[in-house]
Phi, psi and omega in degrees: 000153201225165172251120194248142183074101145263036165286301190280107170344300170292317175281332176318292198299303181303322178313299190302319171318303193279340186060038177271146172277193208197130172241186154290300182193169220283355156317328183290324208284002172303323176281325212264164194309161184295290179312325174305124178259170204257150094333106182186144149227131200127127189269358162324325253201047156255016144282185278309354141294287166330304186294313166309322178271340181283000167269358210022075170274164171245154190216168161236110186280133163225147186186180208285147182270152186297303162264175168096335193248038214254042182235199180283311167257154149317107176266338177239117217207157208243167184237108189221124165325145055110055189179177201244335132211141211323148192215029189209070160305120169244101181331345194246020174282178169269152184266009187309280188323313196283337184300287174338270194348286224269012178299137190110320199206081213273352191274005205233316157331157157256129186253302183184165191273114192257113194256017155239047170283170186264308223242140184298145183250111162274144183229126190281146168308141192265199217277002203289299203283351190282315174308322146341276189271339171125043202246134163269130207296312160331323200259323212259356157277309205298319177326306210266318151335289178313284174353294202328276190304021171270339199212023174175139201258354186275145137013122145235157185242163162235143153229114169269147179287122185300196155285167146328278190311344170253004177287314189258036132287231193253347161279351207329167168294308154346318185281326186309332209260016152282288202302310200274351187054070205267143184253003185184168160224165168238135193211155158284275166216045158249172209288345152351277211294329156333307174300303217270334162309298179289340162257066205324102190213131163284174189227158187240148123237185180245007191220161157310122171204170193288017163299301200350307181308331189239015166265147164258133174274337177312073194306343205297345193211049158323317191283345184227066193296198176234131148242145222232167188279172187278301189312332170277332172303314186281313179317326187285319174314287198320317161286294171003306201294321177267001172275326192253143192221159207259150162326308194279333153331277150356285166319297175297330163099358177287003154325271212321322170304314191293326178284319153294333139342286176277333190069089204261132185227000000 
């Protein structure tokens, strides 16, 4: 197994987890054996992707854990096979992990669907994914706006992604969807809609993200979003609970036992 950034804290604790070497950059993986899969984070580090599937490499994607993480530092970070984030829920896990996450943090169980909010929540893509997939964020609000307004007359917000420190304060995503009385959100791919779910409010997305399953892409059918049955919203926690992982995790190496264990996708 090979490593990419030994700068970076976090991939460090996985390399060591993994027994991976460090390479500079993914220009090295053209010499390294096939069979080594890659370590890397940040979507900055899409030539290094692009080169893995044209090698058909296999990588460990790393980037911010989906839940959990609503403090000053990132306690959690998700790890994902060969892809930017998981898109294969598996419905039969346990609830030991997402309980630990959610200790604590009573906004994040699922309860039920709150279904009389007014106003649409747009939460726009930053600048990572839009260079990732090739989106210009102006266009695809403007965009996604007009659509909005072919087929409902409610409020729409924008939300752009703040800083950190105002992402987990009093702007948090969580006060929005109190405060602003959001009745749906819409994202390209962001972890929004993961938020916005597990506080049962639905979601549209438009790029692949581990929601998909219980999300619609359609704007055409904003006034009739999905609510998912309660029992599958929580079962989708519970795996949520096993993609994302603490440094000692990391460090210890039981990711990689957990992602073949479950076949975490």
């Amino acid at each position: 197994m090979i490593a990419i950034d030994n700068t970076d804290e976090i991939v460090k604790c996985l390399a060591k987890g993994g027994k991976a070497r460090f390479i500079d950059d993914y220009k090295d993986l053209k010499t390294a054996h096939i069979n080594e899969a890659v370590i890397f984070r940040s979507m900055t580090q899409r030539k290094t992707v692009a080169l893995c599937e044209q090698q058909t490499r296999n990588y460990f994607y790393i980037d911010t854990g989906y839940i959990g993480n609503l403090e000053k530092r990132k306690v959690w970070h998700r790890v994902v096979p060969n892809n930017m984030q998981h898109t294969t829920p598996n419905y039969n896990l346990p609830d030991k992990r997402f309980k630990l996450i959610s200790k604590d943090k009573p906004y994040l169980p699922f309860t039920e669907w709150k279904t009389k909010g007014s106003a649409i929540l747009i939460v726009t893509p930053s600048d990572k994914p839009c260079m990732f997939y090739g989106v210009d964020r102006d266009t695809w609000l403007n965009e996604t706006i007009t659509e909005l307004k072919k087929y409902t007359d409610r409020p729409i917000i924008v939300r752009d992604k703040l800083s950190r420190r105002e992402r987990v304060g009093a702007n948090n995503i969580y006060n929005q969807f109190i405060n602003d009385n959001i009745y749906a959100v819409v994202t390209y791919n962001s972890i929004a809609a993961i938020e916005a779910i597990g506080f049962g409010i639905p979601a549209f997305t438009l790029a692949p993200t581990a929601a998909d399953d219980l999300c619609l892409k359609d704007l055409s059918k904003i006034e009739s979003p999905l609510y998912s049955d309660t029992e599958k919203v929580v079962k989708w926690q519970h795996w949520l609970g096993y993609c994302q992982y603490t440094p000692k995790e990391m460090l210890n190496g039981s990711v990689f036992k957990l992602i073949e264990e479950y076949n975490l996708q």
